[in-house]
VMD Tcl script that builds the backbone (N, CA, C; Angstrom):
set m [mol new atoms 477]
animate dup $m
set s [atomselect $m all]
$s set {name element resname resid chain x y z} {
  {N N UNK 1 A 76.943 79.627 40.269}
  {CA C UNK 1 A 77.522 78.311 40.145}
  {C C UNK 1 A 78.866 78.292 40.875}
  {N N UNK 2 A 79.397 77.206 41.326}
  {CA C UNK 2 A 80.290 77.201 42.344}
  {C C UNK 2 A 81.346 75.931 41.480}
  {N N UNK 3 A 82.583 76.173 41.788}
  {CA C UNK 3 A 83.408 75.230 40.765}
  {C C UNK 3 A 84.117 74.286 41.882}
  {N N UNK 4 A 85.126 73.621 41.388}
  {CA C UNK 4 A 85.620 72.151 42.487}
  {C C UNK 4 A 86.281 72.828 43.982}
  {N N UNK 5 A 86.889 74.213 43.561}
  {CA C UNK 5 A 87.144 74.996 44.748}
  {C C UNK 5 A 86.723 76.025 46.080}
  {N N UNK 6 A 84.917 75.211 45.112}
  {CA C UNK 6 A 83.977 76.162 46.284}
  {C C UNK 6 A 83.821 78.044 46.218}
  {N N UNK 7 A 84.649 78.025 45.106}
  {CA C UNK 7 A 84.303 79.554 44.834}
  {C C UNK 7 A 83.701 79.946 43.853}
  {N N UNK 8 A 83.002 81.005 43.773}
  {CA C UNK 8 A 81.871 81.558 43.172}
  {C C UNK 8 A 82.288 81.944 41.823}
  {N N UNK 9 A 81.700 81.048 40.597}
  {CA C UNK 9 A 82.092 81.904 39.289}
  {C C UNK 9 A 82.171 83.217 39.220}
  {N N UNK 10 A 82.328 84.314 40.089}
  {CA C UNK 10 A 82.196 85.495 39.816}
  {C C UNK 10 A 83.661 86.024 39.231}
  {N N UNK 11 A 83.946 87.357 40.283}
  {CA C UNK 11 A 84.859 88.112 39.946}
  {C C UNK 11 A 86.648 87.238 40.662}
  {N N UNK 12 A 86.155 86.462 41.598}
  {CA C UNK 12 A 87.918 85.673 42.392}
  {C C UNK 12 A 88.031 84.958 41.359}
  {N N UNK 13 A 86.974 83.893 40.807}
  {CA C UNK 13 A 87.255 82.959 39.968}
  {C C UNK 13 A 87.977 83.334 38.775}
  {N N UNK 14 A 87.338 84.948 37.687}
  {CA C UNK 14 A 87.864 85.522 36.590}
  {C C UNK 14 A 89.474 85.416 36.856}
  {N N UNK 15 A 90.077 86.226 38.373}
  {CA C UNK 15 A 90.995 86.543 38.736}
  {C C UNK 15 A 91.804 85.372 38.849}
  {N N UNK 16 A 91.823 84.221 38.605}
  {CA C UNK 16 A 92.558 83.547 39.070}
  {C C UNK 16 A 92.507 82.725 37.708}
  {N N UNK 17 A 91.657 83.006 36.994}
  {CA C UNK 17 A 91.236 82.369 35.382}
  {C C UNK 17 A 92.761 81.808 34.721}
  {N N UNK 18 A 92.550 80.590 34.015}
  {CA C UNK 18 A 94.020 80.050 33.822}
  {C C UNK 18 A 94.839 79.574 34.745}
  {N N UNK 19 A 94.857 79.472 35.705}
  {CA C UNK 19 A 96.350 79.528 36.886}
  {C C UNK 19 A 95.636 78.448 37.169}
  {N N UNK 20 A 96.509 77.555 38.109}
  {CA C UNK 20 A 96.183 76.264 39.161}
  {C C UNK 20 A 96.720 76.857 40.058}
  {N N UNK 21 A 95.280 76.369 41.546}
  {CA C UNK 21 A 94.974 76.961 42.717}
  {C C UNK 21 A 95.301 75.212 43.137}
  {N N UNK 22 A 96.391 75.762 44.324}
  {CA C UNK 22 A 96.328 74.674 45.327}
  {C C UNK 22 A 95.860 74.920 46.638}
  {N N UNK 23 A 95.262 74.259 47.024}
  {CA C UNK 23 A 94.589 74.352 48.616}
  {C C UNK 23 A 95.572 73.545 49.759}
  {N N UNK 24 A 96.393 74.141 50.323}
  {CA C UNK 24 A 97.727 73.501 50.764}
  {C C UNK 24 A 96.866 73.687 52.720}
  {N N UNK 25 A 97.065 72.382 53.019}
  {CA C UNK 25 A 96.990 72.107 54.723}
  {C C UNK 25 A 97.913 72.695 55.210}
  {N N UNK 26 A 97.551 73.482 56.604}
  {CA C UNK 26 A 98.407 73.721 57.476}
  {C C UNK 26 A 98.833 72.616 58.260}
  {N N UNK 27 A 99.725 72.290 58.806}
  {CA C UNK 27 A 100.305 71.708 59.068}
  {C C UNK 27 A 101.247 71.972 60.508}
  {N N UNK 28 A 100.946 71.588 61.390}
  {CA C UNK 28 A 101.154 71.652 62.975}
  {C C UNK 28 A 102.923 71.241 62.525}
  {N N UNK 29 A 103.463 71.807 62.918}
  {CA C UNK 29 A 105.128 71.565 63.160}
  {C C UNK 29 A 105.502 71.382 64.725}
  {N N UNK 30 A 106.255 70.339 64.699}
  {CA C UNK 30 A 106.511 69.845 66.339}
  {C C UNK 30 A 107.289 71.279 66.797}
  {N N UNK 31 A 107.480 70.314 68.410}
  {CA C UNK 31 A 108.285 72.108 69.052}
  {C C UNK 31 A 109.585 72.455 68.037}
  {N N UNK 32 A 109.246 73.508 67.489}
  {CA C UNK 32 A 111.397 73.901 66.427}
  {C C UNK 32 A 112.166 74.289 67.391}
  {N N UNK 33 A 111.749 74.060 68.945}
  {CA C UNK 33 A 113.283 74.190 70.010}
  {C C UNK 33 A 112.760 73.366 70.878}
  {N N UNK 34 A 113.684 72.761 71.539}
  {CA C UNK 34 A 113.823 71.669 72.961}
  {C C UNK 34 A 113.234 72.371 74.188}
  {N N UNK 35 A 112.266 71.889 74.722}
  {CA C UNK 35 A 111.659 72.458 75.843}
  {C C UNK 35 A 111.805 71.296 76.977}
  {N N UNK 36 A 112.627 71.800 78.383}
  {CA C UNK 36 A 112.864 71.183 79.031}
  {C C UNK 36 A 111.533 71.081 79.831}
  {N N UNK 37 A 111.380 70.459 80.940}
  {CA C UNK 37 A 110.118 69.944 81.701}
  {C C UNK 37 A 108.867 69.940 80.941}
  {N N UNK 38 A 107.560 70.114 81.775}
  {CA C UNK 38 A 106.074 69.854 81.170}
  {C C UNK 38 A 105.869 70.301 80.522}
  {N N UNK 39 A 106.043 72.286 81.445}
  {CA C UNK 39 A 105.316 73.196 80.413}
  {C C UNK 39 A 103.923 73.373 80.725}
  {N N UNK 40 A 103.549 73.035 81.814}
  {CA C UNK 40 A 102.253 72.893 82.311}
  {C C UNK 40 A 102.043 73.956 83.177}
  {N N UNK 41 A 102.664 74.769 84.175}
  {CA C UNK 41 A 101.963 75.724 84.817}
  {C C UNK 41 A 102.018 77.301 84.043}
  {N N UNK 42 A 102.320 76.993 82.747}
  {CA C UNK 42 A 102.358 78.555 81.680}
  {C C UNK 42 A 103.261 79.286 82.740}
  {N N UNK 43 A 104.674 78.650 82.868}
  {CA C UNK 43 A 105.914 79.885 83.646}
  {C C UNK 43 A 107.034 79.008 82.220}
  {N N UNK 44 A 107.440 80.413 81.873}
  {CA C UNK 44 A 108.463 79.600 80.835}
  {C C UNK 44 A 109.849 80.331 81.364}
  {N N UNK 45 A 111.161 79.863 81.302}
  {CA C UNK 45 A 111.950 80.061 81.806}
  {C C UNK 45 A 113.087 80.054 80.204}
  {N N UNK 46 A 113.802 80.957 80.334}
  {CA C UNK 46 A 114.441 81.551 79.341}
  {C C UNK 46 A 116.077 81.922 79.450}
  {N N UNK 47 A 117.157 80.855 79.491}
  {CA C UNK 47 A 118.540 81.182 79.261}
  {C C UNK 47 A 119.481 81.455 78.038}
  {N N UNK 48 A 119.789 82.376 78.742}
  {CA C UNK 48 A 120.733 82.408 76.993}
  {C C UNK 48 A 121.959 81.803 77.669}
  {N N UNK 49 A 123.097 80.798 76.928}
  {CA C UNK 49 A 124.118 79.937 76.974}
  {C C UNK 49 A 124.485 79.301 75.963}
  {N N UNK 50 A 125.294 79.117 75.581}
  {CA C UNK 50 A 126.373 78.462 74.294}
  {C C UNK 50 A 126.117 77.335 74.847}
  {N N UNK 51 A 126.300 76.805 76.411}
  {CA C UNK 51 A 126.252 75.624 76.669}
  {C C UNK 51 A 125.254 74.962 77.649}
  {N N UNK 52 A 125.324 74.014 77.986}
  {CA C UNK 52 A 123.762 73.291 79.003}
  {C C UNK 52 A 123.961 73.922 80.116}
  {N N UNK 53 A 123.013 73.952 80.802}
  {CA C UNK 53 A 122.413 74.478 82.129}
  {C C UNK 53 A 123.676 74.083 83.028}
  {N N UNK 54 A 124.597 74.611 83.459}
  {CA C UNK 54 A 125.606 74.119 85.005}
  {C C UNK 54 A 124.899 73.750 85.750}
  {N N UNK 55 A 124.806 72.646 86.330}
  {CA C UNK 55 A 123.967 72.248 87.796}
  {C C UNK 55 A 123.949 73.009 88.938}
  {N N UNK 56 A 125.352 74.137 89.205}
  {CA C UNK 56 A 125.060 75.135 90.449}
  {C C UNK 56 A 123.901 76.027 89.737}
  {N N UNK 57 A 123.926 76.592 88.349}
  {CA C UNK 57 A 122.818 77.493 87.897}
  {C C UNK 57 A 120.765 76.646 87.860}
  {N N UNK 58 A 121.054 75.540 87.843}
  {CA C UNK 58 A 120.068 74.383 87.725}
  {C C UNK 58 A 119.233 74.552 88.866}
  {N N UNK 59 A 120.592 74.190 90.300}
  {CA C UNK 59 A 119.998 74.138 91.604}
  {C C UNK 59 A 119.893 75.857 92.068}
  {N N UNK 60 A 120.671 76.289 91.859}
  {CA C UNK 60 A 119.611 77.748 92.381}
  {C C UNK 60 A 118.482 78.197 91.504}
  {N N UNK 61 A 117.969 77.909 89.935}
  {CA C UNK 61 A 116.766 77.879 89.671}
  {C C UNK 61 A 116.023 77.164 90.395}
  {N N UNK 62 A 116.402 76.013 90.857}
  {CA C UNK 62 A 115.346 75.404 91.217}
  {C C UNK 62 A 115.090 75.521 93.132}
  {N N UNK 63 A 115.763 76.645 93.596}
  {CA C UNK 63 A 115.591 77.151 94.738}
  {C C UNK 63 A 114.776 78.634 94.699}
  {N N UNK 64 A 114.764 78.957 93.812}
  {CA C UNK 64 A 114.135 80.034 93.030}
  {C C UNK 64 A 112.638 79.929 92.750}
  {N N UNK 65 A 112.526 78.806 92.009}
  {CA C UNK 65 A 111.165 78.515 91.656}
  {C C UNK 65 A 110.324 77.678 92.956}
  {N N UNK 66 A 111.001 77.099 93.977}
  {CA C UNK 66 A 110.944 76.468 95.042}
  {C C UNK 66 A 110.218 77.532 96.006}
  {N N UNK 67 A 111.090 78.987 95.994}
  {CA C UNK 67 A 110.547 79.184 97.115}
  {C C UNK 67 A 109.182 80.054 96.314}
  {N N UNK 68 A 108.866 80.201 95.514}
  {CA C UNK 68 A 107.910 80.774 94.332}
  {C C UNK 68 A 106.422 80.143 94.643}
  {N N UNK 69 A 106.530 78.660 95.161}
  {CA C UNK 69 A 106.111 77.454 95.208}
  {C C UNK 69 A 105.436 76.944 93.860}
  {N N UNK 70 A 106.436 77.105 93.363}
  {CA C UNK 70 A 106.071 76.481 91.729}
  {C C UNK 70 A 107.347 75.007 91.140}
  {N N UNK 71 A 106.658 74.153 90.841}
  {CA C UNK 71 A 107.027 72.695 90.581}
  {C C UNK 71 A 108.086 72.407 89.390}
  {N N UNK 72 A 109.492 72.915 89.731}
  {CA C UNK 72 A 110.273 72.931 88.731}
  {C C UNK 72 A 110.247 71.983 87.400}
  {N N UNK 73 A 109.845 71.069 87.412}
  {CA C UNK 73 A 109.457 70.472 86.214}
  {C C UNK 73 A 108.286 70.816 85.951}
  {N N UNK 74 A 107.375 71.368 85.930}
  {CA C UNK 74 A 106.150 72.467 85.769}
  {C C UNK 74 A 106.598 73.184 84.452}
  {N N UNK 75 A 107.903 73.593 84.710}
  {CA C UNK 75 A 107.785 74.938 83.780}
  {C C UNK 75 A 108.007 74.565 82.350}
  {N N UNK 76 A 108.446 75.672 81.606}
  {CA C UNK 76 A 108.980 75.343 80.308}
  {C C UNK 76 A 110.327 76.030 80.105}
  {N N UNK 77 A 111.547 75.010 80.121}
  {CA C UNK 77 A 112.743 75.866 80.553}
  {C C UNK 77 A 113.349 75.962 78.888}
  {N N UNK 78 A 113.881 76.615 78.054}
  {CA C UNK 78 A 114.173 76.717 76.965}
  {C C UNK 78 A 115.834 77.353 77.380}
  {N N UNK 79 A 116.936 77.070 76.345}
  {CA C UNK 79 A 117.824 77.866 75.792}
  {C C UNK 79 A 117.961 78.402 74.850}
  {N N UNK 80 A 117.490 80.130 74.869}
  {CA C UNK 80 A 117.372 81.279 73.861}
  {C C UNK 80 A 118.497 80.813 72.586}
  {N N UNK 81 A 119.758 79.865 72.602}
  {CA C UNK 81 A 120.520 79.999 71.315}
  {C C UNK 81 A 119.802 79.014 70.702}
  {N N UNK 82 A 118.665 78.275 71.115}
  {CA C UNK 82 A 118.250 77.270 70.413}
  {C C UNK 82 A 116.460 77.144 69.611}
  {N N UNK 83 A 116.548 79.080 69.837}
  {CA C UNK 83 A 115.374 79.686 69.660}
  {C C UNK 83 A 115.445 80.256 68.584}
  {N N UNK 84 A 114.700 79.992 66.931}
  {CA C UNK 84 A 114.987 80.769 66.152}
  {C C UNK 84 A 113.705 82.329 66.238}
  {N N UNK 85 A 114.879 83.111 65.583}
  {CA C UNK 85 A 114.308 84.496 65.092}
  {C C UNK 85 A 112.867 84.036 64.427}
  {N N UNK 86 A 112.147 85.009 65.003}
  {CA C UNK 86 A 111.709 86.224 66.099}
  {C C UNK 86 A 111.618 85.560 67.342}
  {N N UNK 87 A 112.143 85.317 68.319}
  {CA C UNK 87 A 112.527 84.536 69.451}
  {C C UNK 87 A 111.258 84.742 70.394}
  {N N UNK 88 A 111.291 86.141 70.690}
  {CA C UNK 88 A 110.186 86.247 71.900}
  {C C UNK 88 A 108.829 85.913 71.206}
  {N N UNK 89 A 108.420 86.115 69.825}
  {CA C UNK 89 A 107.044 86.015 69.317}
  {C C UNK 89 A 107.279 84.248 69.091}
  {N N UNK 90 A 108.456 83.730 68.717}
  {CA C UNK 90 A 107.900 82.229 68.651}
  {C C UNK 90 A 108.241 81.573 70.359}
  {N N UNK 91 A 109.001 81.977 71.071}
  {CA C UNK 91 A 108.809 81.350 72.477}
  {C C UNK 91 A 107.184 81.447 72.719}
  {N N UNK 92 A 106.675 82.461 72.980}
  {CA C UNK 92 A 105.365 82.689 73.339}
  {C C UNK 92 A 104.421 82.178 73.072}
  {N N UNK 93 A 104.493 81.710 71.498}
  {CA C UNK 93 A 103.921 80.747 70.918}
  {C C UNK 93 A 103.640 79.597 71.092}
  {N N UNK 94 A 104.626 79.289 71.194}
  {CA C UNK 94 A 105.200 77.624 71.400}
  {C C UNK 94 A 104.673 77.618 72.668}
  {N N UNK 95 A 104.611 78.197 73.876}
  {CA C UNK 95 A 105.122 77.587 75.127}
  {C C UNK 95 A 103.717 78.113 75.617}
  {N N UNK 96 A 103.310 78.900 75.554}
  {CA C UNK 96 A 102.058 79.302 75.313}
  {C C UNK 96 A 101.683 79.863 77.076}
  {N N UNK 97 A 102.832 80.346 77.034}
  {CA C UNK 97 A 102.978 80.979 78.843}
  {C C UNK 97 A 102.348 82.182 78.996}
  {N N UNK 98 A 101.722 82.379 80.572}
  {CA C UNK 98 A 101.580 83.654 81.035}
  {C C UNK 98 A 102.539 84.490 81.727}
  {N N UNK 99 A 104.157 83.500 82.560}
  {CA C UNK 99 A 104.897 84.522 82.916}
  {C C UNK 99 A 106.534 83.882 82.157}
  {N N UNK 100 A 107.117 85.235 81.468}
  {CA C UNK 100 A 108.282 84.259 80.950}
  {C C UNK 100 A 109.355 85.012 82.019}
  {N N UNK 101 A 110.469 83.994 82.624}
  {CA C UNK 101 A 111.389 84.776 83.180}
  {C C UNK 101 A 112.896 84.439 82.118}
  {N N UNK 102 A 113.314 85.315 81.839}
  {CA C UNK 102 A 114.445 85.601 81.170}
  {C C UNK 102 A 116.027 86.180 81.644}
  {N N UNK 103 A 117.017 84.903 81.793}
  {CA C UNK 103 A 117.642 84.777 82.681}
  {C C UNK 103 A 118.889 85.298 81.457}
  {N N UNK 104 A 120.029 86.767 81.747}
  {CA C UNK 104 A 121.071 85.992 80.843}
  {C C UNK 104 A 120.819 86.816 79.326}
  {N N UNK 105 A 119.645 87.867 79.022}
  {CA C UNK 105 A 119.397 88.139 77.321}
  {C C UNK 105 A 118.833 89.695 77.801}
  {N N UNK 106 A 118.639 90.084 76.778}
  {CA C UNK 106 A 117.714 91.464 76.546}
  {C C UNK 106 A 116.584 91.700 75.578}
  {N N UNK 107 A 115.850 92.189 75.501}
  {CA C UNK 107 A 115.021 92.621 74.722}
  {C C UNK 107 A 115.246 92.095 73.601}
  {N N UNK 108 A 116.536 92.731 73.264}
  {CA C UNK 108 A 117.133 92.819 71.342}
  {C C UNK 108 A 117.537 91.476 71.562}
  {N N UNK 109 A 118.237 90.437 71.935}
  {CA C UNK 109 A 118.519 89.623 72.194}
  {C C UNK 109 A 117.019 88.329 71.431}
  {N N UNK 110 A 115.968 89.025 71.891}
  {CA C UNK 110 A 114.713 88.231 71.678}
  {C C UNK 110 A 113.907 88.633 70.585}
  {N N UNK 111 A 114.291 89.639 69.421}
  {CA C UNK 111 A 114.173 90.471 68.375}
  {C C UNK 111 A 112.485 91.563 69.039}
  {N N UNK 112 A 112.809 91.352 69.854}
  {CA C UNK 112 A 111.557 92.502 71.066}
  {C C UNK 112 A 112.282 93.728 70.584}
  {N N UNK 113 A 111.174 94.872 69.518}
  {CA C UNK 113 A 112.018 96.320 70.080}
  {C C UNK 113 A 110.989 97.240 70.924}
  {N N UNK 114 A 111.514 96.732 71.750}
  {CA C UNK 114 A 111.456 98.130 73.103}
  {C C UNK 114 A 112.483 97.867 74.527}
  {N N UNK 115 A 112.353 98.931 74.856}
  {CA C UNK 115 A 113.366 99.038 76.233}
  {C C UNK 115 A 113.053 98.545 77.390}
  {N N UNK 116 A 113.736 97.878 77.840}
  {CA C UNK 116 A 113.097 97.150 79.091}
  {C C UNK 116 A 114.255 97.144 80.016}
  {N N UNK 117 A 114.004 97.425 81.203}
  {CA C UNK 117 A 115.189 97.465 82.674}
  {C C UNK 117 A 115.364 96.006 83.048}
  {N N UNK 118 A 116.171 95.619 84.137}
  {CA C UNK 118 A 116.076 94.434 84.516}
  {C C UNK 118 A 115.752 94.266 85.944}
  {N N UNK 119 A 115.123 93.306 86.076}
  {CA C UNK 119 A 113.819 93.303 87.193}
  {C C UNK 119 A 112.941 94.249 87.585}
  {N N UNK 120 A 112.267 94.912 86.156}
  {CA C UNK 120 A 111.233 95.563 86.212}
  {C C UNK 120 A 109.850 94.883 85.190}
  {N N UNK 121 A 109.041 94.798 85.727}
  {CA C UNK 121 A 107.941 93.329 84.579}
  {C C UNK 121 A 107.711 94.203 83.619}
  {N N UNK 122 A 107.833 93.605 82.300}
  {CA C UNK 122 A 107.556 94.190 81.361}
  {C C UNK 122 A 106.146 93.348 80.684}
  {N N UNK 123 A 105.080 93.336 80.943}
  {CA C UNK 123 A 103.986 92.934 80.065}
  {C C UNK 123 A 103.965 93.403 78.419}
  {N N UNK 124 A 103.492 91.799 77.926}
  {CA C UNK 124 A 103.802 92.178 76.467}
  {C C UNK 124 A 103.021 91.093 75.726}
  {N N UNK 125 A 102.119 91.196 75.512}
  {CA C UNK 125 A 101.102 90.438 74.478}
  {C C UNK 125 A 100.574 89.057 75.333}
  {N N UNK 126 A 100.009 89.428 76.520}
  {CA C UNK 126 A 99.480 88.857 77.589}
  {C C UNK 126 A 100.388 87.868 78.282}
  {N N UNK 127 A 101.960 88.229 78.013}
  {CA C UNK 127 A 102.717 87.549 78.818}
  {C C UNK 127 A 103.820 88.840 79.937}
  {N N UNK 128 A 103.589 88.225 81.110}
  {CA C UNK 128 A 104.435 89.321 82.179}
  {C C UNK 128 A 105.520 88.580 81.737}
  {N N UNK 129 A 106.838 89.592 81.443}
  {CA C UNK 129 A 107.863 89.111 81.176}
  {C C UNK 129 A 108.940 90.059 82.381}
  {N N UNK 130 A 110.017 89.478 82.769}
  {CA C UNK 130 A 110.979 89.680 83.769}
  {C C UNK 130 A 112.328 89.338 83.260}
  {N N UNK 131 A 113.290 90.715 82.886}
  {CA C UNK 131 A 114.572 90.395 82.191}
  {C C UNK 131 A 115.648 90.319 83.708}
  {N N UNK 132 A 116.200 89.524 83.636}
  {CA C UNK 132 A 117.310 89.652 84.949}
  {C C UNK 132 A 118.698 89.081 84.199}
  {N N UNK 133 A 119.918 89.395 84.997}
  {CA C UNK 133 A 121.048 88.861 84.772}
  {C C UNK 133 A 120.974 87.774 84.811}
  {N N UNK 134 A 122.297 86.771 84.051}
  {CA C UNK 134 A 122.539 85.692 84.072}
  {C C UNK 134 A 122.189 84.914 85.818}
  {N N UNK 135 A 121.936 83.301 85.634}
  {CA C UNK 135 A 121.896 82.796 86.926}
  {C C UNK 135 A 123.307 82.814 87.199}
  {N N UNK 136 A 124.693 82.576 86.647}
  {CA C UNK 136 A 125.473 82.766 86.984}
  {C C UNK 136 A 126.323 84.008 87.885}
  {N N UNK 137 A 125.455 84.894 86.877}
  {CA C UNK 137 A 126.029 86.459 88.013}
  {C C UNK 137 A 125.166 86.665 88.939}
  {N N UNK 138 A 123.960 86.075 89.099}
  {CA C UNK 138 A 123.148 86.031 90.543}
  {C C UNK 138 A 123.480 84.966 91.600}
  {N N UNK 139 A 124.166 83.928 91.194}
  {CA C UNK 139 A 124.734 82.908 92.002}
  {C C UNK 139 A 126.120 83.875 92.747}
  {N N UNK 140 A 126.747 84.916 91.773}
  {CA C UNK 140 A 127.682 85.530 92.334}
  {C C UNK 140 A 127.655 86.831 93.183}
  {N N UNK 141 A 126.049 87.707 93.040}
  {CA C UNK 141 A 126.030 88.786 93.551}
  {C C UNK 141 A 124.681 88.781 94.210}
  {N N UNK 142 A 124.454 88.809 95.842}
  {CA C UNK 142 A 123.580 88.729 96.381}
  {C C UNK 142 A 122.543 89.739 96.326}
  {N N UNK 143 A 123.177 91.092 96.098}
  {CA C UNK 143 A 122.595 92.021 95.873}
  {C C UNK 143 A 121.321 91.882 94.712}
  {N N UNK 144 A 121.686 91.623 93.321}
  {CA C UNK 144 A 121.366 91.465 91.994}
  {C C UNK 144 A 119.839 90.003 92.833}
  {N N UNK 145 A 120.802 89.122 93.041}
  {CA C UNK 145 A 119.548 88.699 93.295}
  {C C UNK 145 A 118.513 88.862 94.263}
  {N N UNK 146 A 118.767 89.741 95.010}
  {CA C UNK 146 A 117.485 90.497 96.296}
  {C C UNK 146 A 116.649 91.162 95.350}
  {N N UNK 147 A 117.187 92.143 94.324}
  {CA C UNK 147 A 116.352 92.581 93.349}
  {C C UNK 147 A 115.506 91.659 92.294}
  {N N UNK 148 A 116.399 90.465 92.066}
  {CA C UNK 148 A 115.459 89.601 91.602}
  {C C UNK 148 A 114.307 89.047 92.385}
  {N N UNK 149 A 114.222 88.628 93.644}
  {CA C UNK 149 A 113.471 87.970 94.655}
  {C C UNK 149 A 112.381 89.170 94.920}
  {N N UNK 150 A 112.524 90.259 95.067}
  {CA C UNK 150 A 111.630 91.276 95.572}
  {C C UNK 150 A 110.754 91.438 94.333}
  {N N UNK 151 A 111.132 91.442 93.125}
  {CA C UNK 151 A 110.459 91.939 92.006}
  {C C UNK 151 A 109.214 89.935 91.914}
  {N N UNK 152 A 110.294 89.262 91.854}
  {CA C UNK 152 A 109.610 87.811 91.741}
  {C C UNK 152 A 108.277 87.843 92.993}
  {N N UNK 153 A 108.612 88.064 93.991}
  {CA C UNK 153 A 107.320 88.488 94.679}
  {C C UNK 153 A 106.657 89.013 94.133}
  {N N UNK 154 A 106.395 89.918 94.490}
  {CA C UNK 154 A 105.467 91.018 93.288}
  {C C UNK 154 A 104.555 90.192 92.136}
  {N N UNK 155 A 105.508 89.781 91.694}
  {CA C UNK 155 A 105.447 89.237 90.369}
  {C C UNK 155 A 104.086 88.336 90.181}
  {N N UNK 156 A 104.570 87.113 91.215}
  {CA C UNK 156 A 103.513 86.330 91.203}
  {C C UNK 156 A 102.983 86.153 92.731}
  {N N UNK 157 A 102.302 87.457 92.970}
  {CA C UNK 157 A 101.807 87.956 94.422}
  {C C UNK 157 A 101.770 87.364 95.609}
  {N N UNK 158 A 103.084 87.131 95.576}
  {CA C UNK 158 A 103.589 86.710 96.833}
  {C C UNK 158 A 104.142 87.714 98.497}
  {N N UNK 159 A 103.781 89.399 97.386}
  {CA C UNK 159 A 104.463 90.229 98.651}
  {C C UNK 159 A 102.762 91.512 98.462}
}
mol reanalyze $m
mol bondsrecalc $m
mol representation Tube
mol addrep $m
């Protein structure tokens, strides 16, 4: 015999004997952080900053992703302070990307524990992930960003 909760008079039912069982809906929660552009070509883009995007850091992302040939409003651009803990497992989630680039943070930064270099891809639960310095210190050091550009090739097989 089966009772209003679809479970079997047996041994769950004994176990739960006396108590009230609620059957509670999940419930879809909108994005819990601001995602800039579509979000449509699964490239999520990742700054850490106290404050909004500087437009010199804006326009060299978007010379970045330009020469990538990927559609800067395409992506899913997030700011990591506006990401709650566990950061990298709910970005991933949410955004539901195959490559995240992470501009500006570290690993621990994203409650990720393992070690990761910067501009070396770190694959991690079917997302290629790429830690690099701030766009600000790549706007300032050409070097830093040749290593970014060579690895970004690679990346998304462009070399």
């Amino acid at each position: 015999m089966v009772n209003e909760l679809g479970m079997d008079n047996g041994a769950i039912a004994k176990l739960f004997d006396g108590n009230d069982l609620y059957i509670l809906k999940q419930v879809n929660l909108p994005n819990q952080f601001p995602i800039e552009g579509t979000n449509s070509n699964k490239v999520a883009i990742v700054y850490s900053s106290l404050t909004p995007l500087a437009n010199d850091d804006r326009d060299q992302l978007f010379k970045i992703l330009g020469a990538l040939k990927l559609d800067p409003t395409a992506v899913g651009l997030v700011n990591l302070t506006d990401v709650t803990a566990p950061a990298f497992t709910n970005l991933a989630k949410q955004l539901n990307c195959t490559y995240m680039l992470v501009f500006g943070a570290t690993p621990a930064d994203m409650g990720m524990l393992v070690a990761a270099k910067r501009y070396v891809e770190l694959p991690m639960q079917g997302v290629r992930i790429l830690f690099s310095d701030s766009l600000e210190t790549l706007r300032a050091d050409p070097k830093r960003k040749r290593y970014l550009w060579d690895c970004l090739q690679v990346m998304f097989g462009l070399k």
